[in-house]
C-alpha positions in Angstrom: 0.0 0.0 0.0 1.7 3.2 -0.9 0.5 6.2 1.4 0.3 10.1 0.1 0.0 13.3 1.5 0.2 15.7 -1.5 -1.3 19.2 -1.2 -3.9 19.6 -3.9 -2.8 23.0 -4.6 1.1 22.3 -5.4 2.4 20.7 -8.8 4.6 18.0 -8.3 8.1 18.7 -9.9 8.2 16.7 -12.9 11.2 14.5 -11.5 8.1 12.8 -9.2 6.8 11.3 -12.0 9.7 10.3 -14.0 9.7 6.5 -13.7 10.4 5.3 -17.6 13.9 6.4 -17.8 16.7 4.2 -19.2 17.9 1.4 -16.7 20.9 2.5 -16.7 20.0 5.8 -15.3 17.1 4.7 -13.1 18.9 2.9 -9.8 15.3 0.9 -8.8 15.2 -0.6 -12.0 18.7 -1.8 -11.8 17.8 -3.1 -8.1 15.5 -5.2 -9.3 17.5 -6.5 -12.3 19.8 -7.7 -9.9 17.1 -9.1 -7.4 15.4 -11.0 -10.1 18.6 -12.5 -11.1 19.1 -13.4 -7.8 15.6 -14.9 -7.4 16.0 -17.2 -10.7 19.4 -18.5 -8.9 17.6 -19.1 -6.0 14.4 -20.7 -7.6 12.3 -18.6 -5.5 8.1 -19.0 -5.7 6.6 -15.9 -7.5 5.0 -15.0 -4.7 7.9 -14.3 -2.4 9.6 -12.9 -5.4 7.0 -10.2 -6.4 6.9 -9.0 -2.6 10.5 -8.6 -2.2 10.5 -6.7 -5.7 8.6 -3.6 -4.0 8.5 -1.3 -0.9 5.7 -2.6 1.6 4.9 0.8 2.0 5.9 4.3 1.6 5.1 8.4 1.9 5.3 11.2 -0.4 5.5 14.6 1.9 5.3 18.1 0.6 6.5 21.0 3.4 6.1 24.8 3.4 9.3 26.1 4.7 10.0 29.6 6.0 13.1 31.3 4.6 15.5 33.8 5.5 13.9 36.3 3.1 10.6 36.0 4.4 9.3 34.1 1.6 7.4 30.7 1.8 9.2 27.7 -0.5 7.4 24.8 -1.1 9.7 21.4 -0.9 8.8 17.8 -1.7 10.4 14.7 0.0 10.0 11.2 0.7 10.2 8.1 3.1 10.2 4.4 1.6 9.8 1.2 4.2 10.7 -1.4 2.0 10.8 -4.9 3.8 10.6 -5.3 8.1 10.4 -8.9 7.6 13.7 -9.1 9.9 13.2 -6.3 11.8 12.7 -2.3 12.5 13.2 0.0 9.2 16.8 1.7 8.8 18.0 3.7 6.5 19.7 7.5 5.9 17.7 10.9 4.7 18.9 12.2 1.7 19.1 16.2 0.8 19.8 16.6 -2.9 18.3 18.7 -5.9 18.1 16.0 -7.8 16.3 13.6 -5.6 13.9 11.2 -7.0 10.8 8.5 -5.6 13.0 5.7 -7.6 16.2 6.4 -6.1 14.7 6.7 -3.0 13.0 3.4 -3.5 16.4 1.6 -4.8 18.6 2.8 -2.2 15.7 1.5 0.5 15.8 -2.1 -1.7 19.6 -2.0 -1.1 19.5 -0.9 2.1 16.8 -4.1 3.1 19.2 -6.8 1.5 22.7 -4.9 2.9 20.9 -5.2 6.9 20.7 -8.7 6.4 23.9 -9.5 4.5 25.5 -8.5 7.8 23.1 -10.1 10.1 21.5 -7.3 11.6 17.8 -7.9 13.0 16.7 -4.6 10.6 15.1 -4.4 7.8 15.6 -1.6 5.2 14.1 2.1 4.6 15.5 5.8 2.8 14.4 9.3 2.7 14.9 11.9 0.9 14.1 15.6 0.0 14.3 17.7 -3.0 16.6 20.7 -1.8 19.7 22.4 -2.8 21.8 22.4 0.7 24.8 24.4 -0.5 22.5 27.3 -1.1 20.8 27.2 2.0 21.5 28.8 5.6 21.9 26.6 8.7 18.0 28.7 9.5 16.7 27.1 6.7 18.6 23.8 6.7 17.0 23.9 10.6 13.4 24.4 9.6 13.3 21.8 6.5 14.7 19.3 8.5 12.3 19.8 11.5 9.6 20.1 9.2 10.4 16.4 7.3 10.0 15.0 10.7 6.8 16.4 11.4 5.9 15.0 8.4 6.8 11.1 8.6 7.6 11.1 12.0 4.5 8.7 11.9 6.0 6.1 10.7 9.0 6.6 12.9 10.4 4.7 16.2 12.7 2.1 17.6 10.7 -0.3 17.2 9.4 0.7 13.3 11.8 2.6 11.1 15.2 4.5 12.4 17.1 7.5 10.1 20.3 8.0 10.1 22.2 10.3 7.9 23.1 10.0 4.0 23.8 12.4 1.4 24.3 16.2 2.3 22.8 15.4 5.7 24.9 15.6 8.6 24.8 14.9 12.4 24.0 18.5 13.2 20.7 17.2 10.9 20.4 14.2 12.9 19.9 16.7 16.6 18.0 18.5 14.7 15.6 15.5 13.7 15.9 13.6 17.0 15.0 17.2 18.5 11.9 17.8 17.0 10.7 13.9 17.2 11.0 14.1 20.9 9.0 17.1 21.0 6.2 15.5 19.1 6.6 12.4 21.3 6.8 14.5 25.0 10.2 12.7 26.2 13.1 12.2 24.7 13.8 9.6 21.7 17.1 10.1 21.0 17.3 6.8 19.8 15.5 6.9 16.8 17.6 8.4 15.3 21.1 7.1 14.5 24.2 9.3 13.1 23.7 11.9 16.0 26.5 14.0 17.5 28.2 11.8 20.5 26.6 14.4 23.6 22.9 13.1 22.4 23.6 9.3 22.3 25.9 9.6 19.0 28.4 6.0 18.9 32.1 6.8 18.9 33.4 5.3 15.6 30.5 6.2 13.4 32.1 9.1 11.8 34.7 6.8 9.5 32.4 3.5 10.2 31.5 3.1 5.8 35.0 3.6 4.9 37.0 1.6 7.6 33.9 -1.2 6.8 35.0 -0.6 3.1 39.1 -0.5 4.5 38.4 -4.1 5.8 36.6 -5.5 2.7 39.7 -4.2 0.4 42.2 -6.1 2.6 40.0 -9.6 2.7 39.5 -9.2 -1.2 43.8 -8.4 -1.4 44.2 -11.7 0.3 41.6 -13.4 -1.5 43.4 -12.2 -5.1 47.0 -12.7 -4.1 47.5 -8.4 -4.2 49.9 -7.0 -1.9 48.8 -3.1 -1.3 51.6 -2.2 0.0 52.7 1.0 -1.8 49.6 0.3 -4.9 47.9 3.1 -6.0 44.4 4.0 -5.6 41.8 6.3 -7.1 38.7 8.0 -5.1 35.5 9.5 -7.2 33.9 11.2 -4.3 35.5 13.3 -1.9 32.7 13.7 1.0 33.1 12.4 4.6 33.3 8.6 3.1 36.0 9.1 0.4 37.7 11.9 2.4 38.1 9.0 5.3 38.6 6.6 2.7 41.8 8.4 1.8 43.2 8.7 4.9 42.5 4.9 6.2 43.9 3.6 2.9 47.4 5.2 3.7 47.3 4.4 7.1 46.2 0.7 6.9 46.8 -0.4 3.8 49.9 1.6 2.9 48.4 3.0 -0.4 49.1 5.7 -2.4 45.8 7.7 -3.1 46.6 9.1 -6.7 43.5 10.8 -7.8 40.2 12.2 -6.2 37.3 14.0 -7.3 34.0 15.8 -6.0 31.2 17.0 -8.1 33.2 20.1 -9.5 36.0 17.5 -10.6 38.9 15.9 -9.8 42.8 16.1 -9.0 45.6 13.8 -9.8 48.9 12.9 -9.2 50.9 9.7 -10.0 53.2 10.3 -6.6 50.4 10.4 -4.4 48.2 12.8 -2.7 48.4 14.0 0.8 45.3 13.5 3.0 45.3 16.4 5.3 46.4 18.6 2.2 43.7 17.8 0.4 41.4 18.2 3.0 42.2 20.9 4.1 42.8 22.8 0.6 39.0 21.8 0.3 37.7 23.1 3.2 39.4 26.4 2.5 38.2 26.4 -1.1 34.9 24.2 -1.1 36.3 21.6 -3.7 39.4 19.5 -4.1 39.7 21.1 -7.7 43.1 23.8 -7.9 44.8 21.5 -5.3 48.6 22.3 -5.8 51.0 20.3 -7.3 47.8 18.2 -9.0 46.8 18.6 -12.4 43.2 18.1 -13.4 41.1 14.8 -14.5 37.6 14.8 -14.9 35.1 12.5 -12.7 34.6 10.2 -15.6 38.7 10.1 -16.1 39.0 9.1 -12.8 37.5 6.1 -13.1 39.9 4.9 -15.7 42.7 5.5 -14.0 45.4 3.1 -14.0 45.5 1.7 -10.4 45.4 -1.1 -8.0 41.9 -0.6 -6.3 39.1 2.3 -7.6 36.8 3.6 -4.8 33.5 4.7 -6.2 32.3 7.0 -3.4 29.6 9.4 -4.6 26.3 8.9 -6.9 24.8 5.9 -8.2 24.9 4.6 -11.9 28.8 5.8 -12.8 30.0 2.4 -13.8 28.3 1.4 -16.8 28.2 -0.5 -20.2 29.6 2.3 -21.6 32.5 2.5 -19.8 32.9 -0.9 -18.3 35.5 -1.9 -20.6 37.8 1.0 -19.9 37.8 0.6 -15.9 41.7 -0.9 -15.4 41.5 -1.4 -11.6 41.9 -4.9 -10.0 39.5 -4.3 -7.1 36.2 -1.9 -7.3 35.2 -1.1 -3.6 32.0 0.0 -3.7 31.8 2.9 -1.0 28.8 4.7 -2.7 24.7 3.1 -3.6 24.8 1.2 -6.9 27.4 3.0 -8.3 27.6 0.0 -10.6 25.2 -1.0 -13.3 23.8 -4.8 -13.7 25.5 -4.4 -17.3 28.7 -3.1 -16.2 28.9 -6.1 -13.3 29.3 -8.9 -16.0 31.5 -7.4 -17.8 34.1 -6.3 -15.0 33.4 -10.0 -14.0 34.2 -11.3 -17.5 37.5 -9.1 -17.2 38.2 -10.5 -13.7 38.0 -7.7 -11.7 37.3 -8.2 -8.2 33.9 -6.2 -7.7 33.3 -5.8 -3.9 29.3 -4.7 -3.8 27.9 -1.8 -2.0 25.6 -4.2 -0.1 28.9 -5.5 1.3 31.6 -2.6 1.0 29.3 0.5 2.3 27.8 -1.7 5.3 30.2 -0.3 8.0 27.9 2.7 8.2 24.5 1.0 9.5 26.5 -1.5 11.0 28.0 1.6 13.4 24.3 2.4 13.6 22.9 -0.4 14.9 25.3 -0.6 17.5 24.2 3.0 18.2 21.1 2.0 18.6 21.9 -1.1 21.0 23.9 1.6 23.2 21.2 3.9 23.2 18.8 1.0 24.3 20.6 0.1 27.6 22.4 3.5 28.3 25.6 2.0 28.2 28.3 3.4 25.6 31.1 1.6 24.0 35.4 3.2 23.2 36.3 3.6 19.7 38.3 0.8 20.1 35.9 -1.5 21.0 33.5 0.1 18.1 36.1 -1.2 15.7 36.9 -4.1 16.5 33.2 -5.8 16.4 32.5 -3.9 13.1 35.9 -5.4 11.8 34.7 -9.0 12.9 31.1 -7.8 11.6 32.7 -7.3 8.2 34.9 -10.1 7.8 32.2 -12.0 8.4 29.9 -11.0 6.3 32.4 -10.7 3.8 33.4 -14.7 3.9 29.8 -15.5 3.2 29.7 -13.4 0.7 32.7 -14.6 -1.5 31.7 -18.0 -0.6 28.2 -17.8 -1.5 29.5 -16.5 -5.1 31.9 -19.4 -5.6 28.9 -22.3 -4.7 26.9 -20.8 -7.0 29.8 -19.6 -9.5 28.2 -16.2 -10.0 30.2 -12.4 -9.3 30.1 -11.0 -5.9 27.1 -9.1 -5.9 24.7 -11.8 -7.2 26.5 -13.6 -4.1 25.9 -10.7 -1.9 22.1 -10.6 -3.1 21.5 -14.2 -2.4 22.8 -13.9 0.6 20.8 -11.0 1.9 17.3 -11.5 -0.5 17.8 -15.3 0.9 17.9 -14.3 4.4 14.8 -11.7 3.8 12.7 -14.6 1.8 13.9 -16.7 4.5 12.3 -14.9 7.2 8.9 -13.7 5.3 8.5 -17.6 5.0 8.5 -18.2 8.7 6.6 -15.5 9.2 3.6 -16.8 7.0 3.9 -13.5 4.9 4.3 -16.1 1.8 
């Protein structure tokens, strides 16, 4: 059942209603060409397969927002619950201009089969909202965010669907949220949402959790190939909190040199490496890692072909493609970012032998760092950094091994693995549940 609240008196922005793009460019259309691959593998009934191939519910929100100038805008967002068969919803809020309803739909698919690929009792949910941050104040940032909750905070709790942050959201975003939900609730609910700033019930370790889960998958795939990183170079598209920690825990644990980087105004390179704090700090100064000294320039899409050991693609989805496929020369693809790979592009990188590590298995560090937020914020008992780590690292590794051992039974690439794996365990537990 999909669930609206739409003002009669607003137009939709065309983007709504833009569901018959190419499959390449539209991300829940390439989720379920991977799920129904999957589900052939897997000989599932049609019955489980057609519920697992969409949201069990979701809500379409439209919010009046006072801005700075005095004037009313009107924005549009969304929240998709897409299978609870294993447990609560989770899954980040999006901010970005270019939001859709079917990215908002695949990133909650991926998010369902990534919660069970690492054995989490969750299920899997998104938001999102149409809205350019980088032109708003923190004012306005403040009011949109407290007025999404207002909105679907319905459909939010512990024990139903938990946020967390995602694209252009931050934890500032996440006080902001978990804020105004406890007002509407009359006590506080810290816990409902996850990705919050340590002094309201934030974890220690969830700031680098996605890339140090991604870290750990790049090392088990190294050993798995034979590939000593020691000194290899590597290539980041994406240069937001995950690639910018990406960068640095690359050098530190794996000894690599980080060689090129790029953010959505382009990309820097140099063969002899690039400096973490540098680059960092160059773009908080400047607002984009482009002009970095001693770099010259490569564009996002040259990036990818960059000659190097492993390629971290760490920003949108749908970058890898059949167009390009051919062209990508890395020997590992860590998946930092949602689906940044195509079902077309992921047989031919298999065909070409390089070792794909899928989002549902490289990204996972992030609501893996949440759920144990959200176990600490249950008893009131918080755990060190250290301690953070070294469960996700076992978490990973895990889930990992399964993983590549679930794609050499069935002799398929590692995603197909990953989704048999995690679509499996979902089937599994609709089954027992006598939703099929």
């Amino acid at each position: 059942m999909t669930e609206r609240t739409e003002s009669r008196e607003c137009t939709l922005p065309d983007m709504l209603m833009q569901t018959g793009t190419p499959s390449e460019r539209n991300p829940f259309v390439s989720a379920r060409k991977q799920l129904d691959e999957a589900a052939a593998i897997m000989q599932l009934d049609p019955a489980t397969h057609e519920l697992l191939r969409w949201p069990l519910r979701e809500l379409h929100v439209t919010m009046p927002v006072k801005m700075d100038n005095g004037c009313t805008k009107i924005f549009h967002g969304f929240r998709v619950q897409y299978n609870d068969a294993r447990g609560p919803n989770k899954g980040g809020i999006r901010f970005h201009p270019d939001e859709t309803i079917d990215t908002v739909r695949a990133l909650a698919a991926w998010m369902t089969w990534k919660t069970a690929v690492m054995d989490l009792p969750l299920g899997g949910g998104k938001g999102g909202v149409i809205c350019d941050t980088k032109s708003m104040s923190n004012g306005e940032l403040e009011r949109l965010s407290r007025a999404y909750i207002r909105q679907v905070g319905r459909m939010l709790g512990l024990e139903k669907d938990v946020p967390a942050p995602d694209l252009y959201t931050t934890p500032q975003i996440m006080a902001w949220m978990a804020d105004e939900y406890s007002f509407m609730q009359g006590n506080n609910e810290f816990g409902v949402i996850t990705g919050k700033p340590l002094p309201l019930g934030g974890s220690a370790g969830r700031g680098d959790a996605t890339a140090r889960g991604g870290i750990c998958c790049v090392r088990e795939a190294a050993g798995v190939a034979g590939l000593d990183l020691s000194g290899q170079r590597a290539a980041i598209q994406g240069y937001g909190n995950v690639g910018s920690h990406a960068h640095k825990l690359a050098a530190e644990l794996l000894g690599m040199r980080v060689v090129g980087v790029s953010d959505s105004k382009g990309g820097i390179y140099n063969p002899e490496g690039l400096d973490h704090a540098a680059v960092s700090a160059h773009k908080q100064a400047t607002g984009s890692v482009t002009g970095f000294p001693g770099a010259s320039a490569v564009s996002n899409e040259a990036l990818l072909e960059l000659d190097v050991a492993v390629l971290f693609p760490a920003a949108l989805e749908s970058v890898i493609t059949g167009l390009n496929a051919e062209n990508i020369k890395a020997k590992i693809v860590a998946e930092l970012a949602n689906g940044p790979t195509t079902p077309e592009a992921d047989s031919i990188l298999h065909g070409r032998g390089v070792m794909l590590i899928p989002d549902l298995l490289c990204n996972a560090g992030g609501v893996t760092v949440s759920y144990f937020e959200m176990v600490q914020n249950t008893y009131g008992y918080y755990w060190e950094e250290t301690e953070v780590q070294r469960r996700l690292e076992k978490k990973m590794k895990t889930a990992f091994r399964n993983v590549i051992d679930t794609s050499r039974r069935y002799s398929v690439h590692n995603r197909l693995g990953a989704y048999i794996v995690g679509a499996g365990r979902v089937a599994d537990a609709m089954k027992l549940r006598g939703w099929v």
